[in-house]
Each structure stands twice: as C-alpha cells, then as structure tokens.
PASEBA-1860 file (N, C-alpha, C; in nm, 3 decimals):
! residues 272
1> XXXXXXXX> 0.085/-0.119/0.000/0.000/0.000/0.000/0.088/0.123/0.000 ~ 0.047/0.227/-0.041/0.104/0.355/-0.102/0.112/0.469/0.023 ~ 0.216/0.444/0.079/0.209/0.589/0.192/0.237/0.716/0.173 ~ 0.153/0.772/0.163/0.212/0.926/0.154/0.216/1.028/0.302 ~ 0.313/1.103/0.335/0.373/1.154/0.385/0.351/1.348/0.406 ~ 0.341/1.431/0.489/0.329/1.573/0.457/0.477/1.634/0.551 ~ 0.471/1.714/0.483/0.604/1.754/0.539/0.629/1.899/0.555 ~ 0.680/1.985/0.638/0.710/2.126/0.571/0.869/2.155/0.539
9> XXXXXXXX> 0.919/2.205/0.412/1.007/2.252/0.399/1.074/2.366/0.399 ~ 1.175/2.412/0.503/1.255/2.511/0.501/1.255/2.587/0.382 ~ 1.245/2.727/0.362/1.265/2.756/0.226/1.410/2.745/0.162 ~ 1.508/2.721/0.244/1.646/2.731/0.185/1.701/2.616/0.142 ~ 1.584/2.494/0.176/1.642/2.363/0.123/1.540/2.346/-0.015 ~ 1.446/2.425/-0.067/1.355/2.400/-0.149/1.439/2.407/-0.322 ~ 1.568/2.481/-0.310/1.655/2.428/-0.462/1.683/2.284/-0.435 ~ 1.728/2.204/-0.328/1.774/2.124/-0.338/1.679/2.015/-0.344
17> XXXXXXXX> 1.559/2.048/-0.265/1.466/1.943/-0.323/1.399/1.943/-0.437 ~ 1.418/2.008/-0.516/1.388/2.083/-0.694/1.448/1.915/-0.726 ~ 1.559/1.948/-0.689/1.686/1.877/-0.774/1.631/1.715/-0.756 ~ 1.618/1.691/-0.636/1.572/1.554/-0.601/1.453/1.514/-0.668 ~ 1.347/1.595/-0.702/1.227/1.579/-0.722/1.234/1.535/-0.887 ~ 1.334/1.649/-0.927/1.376/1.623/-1.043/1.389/1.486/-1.158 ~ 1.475/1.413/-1.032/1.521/1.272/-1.016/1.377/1.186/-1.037 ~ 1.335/1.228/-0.910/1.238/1.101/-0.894/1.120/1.129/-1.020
25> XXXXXXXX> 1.117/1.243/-1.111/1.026/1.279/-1.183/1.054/1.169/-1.336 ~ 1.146/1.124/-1.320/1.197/0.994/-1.496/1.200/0.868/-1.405 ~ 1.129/0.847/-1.317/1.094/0.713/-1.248/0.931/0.708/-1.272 ~ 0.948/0.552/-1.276/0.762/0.523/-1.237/0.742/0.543/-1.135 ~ 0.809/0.490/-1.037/0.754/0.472/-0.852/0.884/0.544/-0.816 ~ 0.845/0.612/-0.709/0.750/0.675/-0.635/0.655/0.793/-0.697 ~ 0.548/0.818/-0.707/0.492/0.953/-0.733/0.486/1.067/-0.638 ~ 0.598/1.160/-0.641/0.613/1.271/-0.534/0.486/1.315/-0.478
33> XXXXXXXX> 0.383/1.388/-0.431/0.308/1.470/-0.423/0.314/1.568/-0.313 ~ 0.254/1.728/-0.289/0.247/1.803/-0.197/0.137/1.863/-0.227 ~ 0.100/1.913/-0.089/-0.007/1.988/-0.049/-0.121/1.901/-0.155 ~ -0.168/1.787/-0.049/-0.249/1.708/-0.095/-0.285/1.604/-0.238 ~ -0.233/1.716/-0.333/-0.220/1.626/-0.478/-0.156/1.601/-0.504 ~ -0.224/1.430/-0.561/-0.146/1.319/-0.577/-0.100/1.323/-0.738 ~ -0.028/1.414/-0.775/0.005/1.458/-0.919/0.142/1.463/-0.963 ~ 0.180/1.443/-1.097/0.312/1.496/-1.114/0.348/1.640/-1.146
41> XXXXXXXX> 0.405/1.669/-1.096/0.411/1.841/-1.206/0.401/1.886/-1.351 ~ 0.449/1.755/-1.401/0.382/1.813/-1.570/0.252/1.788/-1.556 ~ 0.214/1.667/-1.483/0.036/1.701/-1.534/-0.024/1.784/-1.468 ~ 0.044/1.864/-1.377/-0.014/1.999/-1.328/-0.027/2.133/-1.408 ~ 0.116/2.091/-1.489/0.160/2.206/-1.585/0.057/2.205/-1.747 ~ 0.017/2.051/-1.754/-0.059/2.034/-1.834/-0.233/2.080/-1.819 ~ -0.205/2.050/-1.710/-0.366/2.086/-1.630/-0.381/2.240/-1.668 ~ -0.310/2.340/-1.635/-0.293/2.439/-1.638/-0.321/2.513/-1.761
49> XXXXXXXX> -0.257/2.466/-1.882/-0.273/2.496/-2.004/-0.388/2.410/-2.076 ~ -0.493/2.344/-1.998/-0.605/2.279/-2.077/-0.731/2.447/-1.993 ~ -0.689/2.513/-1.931/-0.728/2.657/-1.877/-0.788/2.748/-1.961 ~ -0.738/2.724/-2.042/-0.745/2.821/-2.185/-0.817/2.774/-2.294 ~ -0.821/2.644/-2.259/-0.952/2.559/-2.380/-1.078/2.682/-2.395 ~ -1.134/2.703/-2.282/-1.291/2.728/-2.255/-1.284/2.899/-2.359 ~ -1.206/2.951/-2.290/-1.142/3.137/-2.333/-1.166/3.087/-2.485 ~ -1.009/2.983/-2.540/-1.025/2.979/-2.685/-1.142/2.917/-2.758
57> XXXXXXXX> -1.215/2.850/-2.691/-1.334/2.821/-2.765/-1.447/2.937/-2.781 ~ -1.451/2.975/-2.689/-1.562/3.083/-2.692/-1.536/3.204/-2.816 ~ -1.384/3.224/-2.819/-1.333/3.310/-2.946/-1.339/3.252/-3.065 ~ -1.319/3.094/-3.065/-1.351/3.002/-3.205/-1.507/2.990/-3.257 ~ -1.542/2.968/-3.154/-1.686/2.965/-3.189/-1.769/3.125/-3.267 ~ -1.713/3.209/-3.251/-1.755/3.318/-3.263/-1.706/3.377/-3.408 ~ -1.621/3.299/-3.466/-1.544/3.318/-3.605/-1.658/3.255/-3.675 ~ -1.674/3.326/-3.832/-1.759/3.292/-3.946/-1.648/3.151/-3.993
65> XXXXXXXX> -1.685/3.099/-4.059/-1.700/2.998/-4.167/-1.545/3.079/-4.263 ~ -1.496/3.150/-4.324/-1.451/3.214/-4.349/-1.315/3.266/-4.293 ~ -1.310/3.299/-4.168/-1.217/3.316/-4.038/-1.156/3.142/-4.020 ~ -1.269/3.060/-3.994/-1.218/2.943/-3.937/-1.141/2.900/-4.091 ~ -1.126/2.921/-4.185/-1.101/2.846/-4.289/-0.974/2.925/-4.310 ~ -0.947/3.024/-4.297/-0.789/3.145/-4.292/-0.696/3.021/-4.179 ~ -0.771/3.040/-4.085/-0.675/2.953/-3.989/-0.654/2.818/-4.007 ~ -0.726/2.760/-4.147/-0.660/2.640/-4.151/-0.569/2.609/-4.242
73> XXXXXXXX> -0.596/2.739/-4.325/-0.488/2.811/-4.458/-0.347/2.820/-4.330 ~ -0.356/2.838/-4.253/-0.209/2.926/-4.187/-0.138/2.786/-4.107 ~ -0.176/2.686/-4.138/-0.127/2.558/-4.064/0.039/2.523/-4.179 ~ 0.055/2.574/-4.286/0.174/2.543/-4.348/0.162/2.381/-4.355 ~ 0.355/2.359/-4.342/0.362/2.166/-4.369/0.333/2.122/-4.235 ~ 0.244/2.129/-4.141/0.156/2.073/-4.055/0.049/1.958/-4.123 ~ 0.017/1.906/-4.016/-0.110/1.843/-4.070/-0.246/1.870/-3.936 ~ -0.196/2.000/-3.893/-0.287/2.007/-3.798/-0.413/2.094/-3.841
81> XXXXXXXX> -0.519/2.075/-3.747/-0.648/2.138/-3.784/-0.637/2.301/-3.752 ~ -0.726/2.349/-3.824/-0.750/2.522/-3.841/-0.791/2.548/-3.668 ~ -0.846/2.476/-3.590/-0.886/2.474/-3.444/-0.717/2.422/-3.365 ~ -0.657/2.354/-3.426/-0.541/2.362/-3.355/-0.404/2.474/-3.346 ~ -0.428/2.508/-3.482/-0.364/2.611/-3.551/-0.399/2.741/-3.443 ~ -0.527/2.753/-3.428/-0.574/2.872/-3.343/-0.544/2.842/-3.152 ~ -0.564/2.759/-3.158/-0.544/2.708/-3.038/-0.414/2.702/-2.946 ~ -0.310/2.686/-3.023/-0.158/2.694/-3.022/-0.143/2.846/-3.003
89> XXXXXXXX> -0.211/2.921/-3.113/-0.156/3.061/-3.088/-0.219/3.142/-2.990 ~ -0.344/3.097/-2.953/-0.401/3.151/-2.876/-0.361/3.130/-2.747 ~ -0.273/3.013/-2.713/-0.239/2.963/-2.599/-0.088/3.025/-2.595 ~ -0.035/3.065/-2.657/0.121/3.138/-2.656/0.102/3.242/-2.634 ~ -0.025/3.332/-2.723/-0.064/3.485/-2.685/-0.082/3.504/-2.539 ~ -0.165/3.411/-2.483/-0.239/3.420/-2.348/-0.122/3.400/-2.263 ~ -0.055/3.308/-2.231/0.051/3.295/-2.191/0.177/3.440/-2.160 ~ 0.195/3.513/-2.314/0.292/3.590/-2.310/0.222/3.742/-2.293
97> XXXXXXXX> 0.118/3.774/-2.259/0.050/3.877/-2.260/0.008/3.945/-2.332 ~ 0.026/3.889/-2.483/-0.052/3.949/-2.608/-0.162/3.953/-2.635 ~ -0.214/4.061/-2.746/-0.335/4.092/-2.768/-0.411/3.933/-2.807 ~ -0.554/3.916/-2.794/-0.620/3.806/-2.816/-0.738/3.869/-2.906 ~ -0.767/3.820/-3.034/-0.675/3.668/-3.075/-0.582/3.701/-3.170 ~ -0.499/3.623/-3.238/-0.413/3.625/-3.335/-0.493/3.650/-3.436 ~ -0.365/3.668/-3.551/-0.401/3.673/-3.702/-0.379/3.564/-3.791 ~ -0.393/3.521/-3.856/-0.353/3.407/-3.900/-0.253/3.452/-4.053
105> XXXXXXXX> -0.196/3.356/-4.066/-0.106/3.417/-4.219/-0.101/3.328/-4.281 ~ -0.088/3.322/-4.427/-0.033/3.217/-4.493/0.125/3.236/-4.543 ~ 0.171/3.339/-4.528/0.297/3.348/-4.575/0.407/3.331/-4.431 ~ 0.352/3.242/-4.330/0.426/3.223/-4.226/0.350/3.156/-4.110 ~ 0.387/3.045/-4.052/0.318/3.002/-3.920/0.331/3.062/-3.819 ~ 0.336/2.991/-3.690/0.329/3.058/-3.554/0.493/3.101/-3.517 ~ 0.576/3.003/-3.558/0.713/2.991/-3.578/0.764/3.028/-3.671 ~ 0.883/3.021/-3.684/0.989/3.060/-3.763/1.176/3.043/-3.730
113> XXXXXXXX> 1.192/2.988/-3.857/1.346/3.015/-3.811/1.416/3.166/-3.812 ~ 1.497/3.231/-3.745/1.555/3.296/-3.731/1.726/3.307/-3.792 ~ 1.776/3.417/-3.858/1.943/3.448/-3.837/1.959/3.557/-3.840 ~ 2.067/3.592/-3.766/2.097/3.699/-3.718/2.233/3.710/-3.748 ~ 2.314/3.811/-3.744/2.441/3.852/-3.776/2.494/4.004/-3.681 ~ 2.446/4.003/-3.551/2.453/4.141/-3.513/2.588/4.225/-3.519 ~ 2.585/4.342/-3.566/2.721/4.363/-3.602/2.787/4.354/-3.711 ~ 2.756/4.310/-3.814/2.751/4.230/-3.933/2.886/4.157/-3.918
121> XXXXXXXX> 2.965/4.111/-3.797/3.173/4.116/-3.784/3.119/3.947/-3.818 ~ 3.018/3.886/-3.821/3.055/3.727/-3.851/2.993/3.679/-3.981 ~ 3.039/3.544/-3.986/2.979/3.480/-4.111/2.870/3.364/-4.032 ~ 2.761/3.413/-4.074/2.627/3.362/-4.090/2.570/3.292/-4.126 ~ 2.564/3.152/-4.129/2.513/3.083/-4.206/2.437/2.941/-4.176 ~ 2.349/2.856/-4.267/2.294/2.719/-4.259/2.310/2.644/-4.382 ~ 2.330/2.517/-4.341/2.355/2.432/-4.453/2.244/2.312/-4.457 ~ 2.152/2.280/-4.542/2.059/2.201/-4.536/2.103/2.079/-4.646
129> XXXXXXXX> 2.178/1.945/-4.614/2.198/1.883/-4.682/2.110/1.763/-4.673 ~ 2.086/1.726/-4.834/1.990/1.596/-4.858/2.062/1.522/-4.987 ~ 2.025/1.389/-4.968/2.050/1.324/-5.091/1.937/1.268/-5.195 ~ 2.013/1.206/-5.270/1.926/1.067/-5.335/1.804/1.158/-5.413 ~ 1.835/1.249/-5.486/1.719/1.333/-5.514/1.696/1.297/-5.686 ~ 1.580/1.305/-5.767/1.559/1.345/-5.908/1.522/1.468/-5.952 ~ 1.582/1.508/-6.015/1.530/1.675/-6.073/1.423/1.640/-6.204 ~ 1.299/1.765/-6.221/1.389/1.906/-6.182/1.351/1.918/-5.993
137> XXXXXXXX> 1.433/2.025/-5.942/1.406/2.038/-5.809/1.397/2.149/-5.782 ~ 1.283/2.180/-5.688/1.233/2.336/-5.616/1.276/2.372/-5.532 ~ 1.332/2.493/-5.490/1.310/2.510/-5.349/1.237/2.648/-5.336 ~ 1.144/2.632/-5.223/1.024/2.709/-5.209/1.023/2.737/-5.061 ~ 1.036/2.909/-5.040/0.985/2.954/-4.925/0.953/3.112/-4.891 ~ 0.908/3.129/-4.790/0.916/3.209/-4.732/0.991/3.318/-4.668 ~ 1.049/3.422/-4.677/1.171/3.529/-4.553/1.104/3.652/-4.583 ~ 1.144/3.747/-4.426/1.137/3.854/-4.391/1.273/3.908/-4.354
145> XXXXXXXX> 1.285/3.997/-4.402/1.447/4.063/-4.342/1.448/4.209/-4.261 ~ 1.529/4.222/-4.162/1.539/4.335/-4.112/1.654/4.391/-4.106 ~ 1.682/4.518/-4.205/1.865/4.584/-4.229/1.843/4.634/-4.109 ~ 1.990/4.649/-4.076/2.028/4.725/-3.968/2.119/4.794/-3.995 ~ 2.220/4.745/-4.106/2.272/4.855/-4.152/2.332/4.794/-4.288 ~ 2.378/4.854/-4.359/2.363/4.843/-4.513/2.540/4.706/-4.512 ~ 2.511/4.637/-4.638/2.591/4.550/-4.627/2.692/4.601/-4.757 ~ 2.858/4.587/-4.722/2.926/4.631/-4.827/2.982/4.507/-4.885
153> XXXXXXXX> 2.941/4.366/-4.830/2.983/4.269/-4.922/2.853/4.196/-4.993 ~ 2.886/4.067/-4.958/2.761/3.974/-5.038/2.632/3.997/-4.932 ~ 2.493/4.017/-5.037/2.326/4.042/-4.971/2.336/3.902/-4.911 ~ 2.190/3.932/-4.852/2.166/3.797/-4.799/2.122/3.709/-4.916 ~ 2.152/3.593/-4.912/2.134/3.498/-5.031/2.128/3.379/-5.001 ~ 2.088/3.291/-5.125/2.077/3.139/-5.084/2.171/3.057/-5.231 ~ 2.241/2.932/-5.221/2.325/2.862/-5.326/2.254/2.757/-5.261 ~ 2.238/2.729/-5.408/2.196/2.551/-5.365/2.288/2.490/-5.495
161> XXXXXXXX> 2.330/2.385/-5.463/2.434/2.364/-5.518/2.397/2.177/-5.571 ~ 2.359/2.092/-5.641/2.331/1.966/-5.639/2.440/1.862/-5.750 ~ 2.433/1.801/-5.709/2.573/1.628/-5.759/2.548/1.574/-5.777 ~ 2.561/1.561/-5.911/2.585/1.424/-5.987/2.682/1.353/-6.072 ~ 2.618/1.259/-6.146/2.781/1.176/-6.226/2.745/1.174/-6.342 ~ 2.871/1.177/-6.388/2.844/1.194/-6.549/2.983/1.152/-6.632 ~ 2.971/1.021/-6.666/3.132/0.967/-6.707/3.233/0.958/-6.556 ~ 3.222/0.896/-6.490/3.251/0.872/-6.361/3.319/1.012/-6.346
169> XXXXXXXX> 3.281/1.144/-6.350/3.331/1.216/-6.298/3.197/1.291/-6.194 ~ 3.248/1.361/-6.069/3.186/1.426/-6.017/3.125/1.561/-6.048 ~ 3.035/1.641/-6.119/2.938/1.740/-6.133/2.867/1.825/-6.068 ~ 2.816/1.999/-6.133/2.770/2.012/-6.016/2.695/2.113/-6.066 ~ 2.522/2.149/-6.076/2.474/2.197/-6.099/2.416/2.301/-6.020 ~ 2.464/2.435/-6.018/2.385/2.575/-5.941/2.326/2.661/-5.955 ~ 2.258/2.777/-5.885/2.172/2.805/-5.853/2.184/2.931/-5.737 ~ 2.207/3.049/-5.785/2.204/3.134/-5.713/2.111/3.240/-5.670
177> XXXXXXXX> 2.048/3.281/-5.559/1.979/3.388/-5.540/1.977/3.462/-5.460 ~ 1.991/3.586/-5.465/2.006/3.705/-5.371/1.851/3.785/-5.345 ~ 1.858/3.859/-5.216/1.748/3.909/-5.154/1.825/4.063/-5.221 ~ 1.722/4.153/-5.272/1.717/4.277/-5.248/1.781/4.349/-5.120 ~ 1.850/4.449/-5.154/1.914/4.555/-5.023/1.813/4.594/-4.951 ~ 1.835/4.640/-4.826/1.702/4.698/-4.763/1.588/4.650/-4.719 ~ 1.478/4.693/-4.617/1.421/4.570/-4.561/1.341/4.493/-4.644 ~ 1.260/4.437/-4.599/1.157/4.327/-4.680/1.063/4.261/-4.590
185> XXXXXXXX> 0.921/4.299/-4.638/0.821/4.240/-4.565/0.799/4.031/-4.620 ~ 0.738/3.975/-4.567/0.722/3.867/-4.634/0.721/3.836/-4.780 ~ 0.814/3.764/-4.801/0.850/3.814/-4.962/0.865/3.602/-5.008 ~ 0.757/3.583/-5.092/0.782/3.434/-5.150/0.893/3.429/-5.266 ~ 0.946/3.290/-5.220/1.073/3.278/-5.301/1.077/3.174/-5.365 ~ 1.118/3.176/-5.486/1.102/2.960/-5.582/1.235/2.985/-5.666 ~ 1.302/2.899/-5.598/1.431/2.846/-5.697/1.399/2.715/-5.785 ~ 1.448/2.735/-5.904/1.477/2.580/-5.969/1.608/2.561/-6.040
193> XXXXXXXX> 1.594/2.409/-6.007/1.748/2.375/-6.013/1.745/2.249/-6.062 ~ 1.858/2.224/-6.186/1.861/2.094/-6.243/1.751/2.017/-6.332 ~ 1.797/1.956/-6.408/1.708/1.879/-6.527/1.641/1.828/-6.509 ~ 1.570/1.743/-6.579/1.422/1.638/-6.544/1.509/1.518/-6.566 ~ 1.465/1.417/-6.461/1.441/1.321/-6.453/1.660/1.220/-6.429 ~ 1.726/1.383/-6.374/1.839/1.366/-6.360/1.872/1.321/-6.181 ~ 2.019/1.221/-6.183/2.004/1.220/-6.020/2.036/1.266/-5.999 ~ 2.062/1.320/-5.836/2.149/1.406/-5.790/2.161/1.287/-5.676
201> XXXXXXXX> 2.317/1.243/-5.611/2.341/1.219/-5.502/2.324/1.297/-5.405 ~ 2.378/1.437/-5.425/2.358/1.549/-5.284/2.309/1.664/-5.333 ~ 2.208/1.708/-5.247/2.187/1.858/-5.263/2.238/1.962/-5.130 ~ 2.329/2.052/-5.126/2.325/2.141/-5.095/2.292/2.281/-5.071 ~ 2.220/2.351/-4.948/2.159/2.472/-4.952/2.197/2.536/-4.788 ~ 2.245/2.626/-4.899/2.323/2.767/-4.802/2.270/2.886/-4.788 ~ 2.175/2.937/-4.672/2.151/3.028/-4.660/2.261/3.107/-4.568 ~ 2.305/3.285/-4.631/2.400/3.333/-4.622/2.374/3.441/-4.564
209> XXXXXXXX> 2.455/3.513/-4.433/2.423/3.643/-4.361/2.579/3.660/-4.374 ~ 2.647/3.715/-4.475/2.817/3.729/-4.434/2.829/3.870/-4.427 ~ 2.897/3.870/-4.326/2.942/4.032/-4.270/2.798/4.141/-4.311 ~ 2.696/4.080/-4.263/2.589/4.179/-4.292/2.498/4.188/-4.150 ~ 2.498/4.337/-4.144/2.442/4.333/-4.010/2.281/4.329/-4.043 ~ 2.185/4.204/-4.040/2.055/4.206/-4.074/1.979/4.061/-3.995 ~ 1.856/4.054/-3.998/1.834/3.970/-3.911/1.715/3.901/-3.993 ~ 1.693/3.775/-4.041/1.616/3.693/-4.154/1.558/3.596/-4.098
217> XXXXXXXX> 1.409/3.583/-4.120/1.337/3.501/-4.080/1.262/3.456/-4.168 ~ 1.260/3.274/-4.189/1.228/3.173/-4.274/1.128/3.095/-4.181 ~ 1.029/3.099/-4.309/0.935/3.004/-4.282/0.855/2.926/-4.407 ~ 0.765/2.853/-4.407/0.702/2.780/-4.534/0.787/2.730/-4.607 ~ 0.939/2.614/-4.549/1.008/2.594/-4.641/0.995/2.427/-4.717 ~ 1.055/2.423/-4.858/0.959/2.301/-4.882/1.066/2.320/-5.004 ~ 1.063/2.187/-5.057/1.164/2.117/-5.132/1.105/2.010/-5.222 ~ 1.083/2.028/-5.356/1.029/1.938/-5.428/1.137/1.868/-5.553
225> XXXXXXXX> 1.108/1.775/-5.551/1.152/1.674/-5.708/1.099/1.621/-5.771 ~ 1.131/1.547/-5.862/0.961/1.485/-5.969/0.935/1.364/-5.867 ~ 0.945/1.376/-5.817/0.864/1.257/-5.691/0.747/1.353/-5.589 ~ 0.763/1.456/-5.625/0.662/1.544/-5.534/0.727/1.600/-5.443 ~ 0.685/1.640/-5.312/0.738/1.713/-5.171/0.843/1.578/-5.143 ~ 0.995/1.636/-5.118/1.119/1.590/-5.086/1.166/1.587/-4.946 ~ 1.101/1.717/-4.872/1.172/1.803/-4.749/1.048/1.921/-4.738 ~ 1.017/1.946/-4.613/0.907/2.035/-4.636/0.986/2.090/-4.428
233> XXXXXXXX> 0.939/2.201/-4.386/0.947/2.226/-4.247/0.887/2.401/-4.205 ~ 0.795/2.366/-4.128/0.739/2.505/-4.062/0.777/2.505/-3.958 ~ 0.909/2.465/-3.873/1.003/2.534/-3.790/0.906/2.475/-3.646 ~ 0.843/2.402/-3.653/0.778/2.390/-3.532/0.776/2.400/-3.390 ~ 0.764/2.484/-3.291/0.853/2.501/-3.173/0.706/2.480/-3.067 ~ 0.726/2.311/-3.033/0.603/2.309/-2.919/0.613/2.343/-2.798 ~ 0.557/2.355/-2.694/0.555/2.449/-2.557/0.648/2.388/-2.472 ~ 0.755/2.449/-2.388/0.876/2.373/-2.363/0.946/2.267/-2.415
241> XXXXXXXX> 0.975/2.309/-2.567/1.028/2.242/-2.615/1.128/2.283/-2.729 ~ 1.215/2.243/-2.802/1.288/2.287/-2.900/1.247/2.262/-3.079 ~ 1.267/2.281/-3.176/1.272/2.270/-3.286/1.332/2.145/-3.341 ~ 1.283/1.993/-3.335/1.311/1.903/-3.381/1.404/1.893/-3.552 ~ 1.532/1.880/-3.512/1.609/1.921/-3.613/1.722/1.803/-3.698 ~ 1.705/1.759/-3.797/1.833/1.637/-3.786/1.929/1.711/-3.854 ~ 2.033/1.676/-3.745/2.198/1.716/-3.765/2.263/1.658/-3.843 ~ 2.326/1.754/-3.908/2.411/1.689/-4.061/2.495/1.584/-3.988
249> XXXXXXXX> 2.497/1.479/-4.085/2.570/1.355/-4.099/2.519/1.311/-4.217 ~ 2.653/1.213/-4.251/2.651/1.156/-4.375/2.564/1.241/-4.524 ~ 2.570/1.322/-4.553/2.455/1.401/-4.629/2.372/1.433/-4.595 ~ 2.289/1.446/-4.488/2.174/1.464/-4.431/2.189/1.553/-4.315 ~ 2.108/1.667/-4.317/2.037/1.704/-4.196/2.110/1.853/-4.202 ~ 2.114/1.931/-4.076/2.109/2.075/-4.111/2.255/2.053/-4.010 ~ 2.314/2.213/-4.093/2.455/2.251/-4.000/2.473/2.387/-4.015 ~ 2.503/2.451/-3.896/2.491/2.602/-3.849/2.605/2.639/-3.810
257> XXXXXXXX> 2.633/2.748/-3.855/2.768/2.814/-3.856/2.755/2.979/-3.802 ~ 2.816/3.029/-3.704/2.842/2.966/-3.589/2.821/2.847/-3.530 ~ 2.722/2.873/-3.469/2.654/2.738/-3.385/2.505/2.777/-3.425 ~ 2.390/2.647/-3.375/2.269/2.687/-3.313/2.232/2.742/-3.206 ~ 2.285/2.858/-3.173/2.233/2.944/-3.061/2.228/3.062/-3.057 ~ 2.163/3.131/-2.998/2.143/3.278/-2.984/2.268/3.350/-2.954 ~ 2.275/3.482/-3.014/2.196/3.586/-3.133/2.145/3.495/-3.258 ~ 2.277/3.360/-3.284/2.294/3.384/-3.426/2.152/3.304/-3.488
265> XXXXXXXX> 2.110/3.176/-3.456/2.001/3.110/-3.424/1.927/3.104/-3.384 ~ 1.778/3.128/-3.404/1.678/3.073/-3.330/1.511/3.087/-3.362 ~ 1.456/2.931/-3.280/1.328/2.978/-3.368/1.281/3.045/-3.243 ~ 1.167/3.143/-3.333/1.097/3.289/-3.244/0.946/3.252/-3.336 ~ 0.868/3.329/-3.242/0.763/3.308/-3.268/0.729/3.404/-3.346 ~ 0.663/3.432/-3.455/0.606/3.472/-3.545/0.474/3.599/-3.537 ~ 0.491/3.733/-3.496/0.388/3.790/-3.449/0.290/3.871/-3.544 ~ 0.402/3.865/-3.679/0.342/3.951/-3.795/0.443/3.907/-3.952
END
C-alpha cells in the first residue's frame, strides 16, 4: 500500500529538493506529491494549459466559416487542424500577454526560423543537406528581413548547389539567389534547379548572412523533385520544447555556422 507523507520545507532547502524531485520525476515509482495532490508536475503544468480551452473556444466559436477556414490556410507543412492552428496561438498569446486573438497568415506560421548577424563582424550561415534526389528540383519559401545597416559585401542569399555523375566524374549543378538591399516584408521565393528526370546524389543549400548586419526570418520551407514534396518544415517550436532538427551527418540534416544558438540562431515566434 502507497504511503504518503506531509512535510514542511525550510525555504532554503527548497533548490535542493527541486533537484531531487527532479530525479524522482523519470521514475515510475514513487509519485512525489504536496499539499495534498497526488500529481506529477507536468500534469499539473498540463492541467494548467487545458485553462485556456474554454477562453479559446468561446473566441472560435464566434469566427464565421470564413475566419475558421484562414486559420486552416495558416497551418503550413503541418497536418494540424484550423482549431489547432488557433489554439496553439491563442495559448502562446495568453501565456505571453498578447493581444487576443491572433491573425492568421499564410505566408508564415506561428514559428519561424531565425538568423541573425549582429554587427555584421561574422559569417552567418545554414547548410541544409539531402540526398538521393531526381530533378527538376524546387526550393520554395518564405523570408522577412530586417537591415540594420547596409551591407558592403555579399546580400543575404541562398546557393543551392546539387551532384551528380556523369562519365565517372563528379558534377555540379547551381543556382544562385540574392534578396534585395534593404528591408523586406514577407517576400515568397522559388528556386529551380537541375534537369528532369536527372540524379542528384547530394543537394546542398546555403543560406547566407556574411558580414551583414541584418536579421532573416524563414518560414514555409519546402523542397520538391519529380517525386513530389522531398523536405518540407514550418520550424515547429512546441511548448517547452525545441525545434526538432536532424543534424548533418553523412549528407543529411542541417549545419549552423556559428553554432545553433542565440543571437545567431533561433526559432521565435512569429507575431506579424
């Protein structure tokens, strides 16, 4: 049988029982509890944020036919519903003290990736590598840019660069595009690259902030070949949690230069 225990704690030992609690929180047994409930803290924390159901329904319900259908336009490469779509943002607004309710967009989700270059003194950059591809191939997205101050070398830009063989030699078909000087509201972007029905072992894509002091935010990004959608990502950032990302290896996955972290990285939430 299950004993539970009440106790009072000193306030000066309450970091250290953080720490312990911590512990016992990636175990099945024991289930901590205080001040009567028999709970874990995430499902308190979860409890907490099901708070906001009743608020956001009452604002969903109150949208035309029309409204609810914008917000299911603004779900991007999700597969979530126009009620979840709203629900998410309505629950981040409420949370962070913003106006209620959101807007919905199609030229950007709730998220977004971020780069930054403050200062313009570094080189800026992401590398999105994939293989095994057939052309022709798209790449399709979304950016907003903010100058901060004018750049005297290369704009912000993207190279995608893709490989193949041809007489056992190695090949390489590119693809360059530059953003306009100066700021830029949501601005859609479509590269194409490479022949029909050609392989490519690797594709490479470099988005570029070098020595430019400006700050670029990507979203709706998506990658096609004659096989259809290749790579698709709306930056997804769920509630204590990070941006599910695969790290380059072997040809695959994303690599950030600096690093992934703030200034130079990061996903931010999306307010306009």
């Amino acid at each position: 049988m299950t004993k539970v225990a009440q106790m009072s704690i000193p306030p000066e030992y309450e970091s250290l029982l953080a720490k312990i609690l911590a512990w016992f929180d990636s175990l099945i047994y024991p289930t901590w509890a205080s001040r009567y409930f028999h709970t874990s803290r995430a499902a308190q924390k979860r409890n907490k944020e099901k708070t906001y159901i009743p608020g956001a329904r009452l604002i969903w319900n109150s949208f035309t036919p029309e409204q609810k259908e914008n917000w299911k336009l603004a779900r991007g490469y999700t597969n979530w519903s126009g009620y979840n779509v709203f629900l998410t943002d309505y629950s981040y607004r409420k949370k962070n003290g913003l106006a209620l309710p959101g807007t919905p967009y199609t030229t950007h989700q709730l998220h977004g990736l971020k780069m930054s270059n403050p200062g313009g003194g570094n080189d800026t950059y992401c590398r999105l590598h994939l293989k095994d591809l057939v052309g022709p191939i798209t790449i399709d997205f979304y950016y907003k840019k903010t100058e901060w101050s004018e750049t005297f070398g290369e704009p912000f830009n993207l190279i995608a660069e893709a490989f193949f063989f041809d007489g056992g030699l190695n090949i390489m078909d590119e693809e360059t595009w530059e953003a306009p000087g100066g700021n830029q509201d949501w601005t859609h972007v479509v590269v194409n690259l490479g022949e029909a029905n050609k392989k490519y072992f690797h594709l490479i894509l470099q988005f570029s902030l070098l020595d430019y002091d400006a700050e670029i935010f990507l979203d709706n990004f998506k990658i096609t070949d004659n096989t259809g959608t290749f790579y698709s990502d709306s930056f997804i950032k769920k509630a204590g949690k990070e941006w599910d990302y695969q790290s380059f290896y072997r040809k695959q996955g994303w690599a950030f230069y600096p690093s992934y972290t703030a200034p130079y990285f990061d996903i931010v939430y999306l307010d306009q």
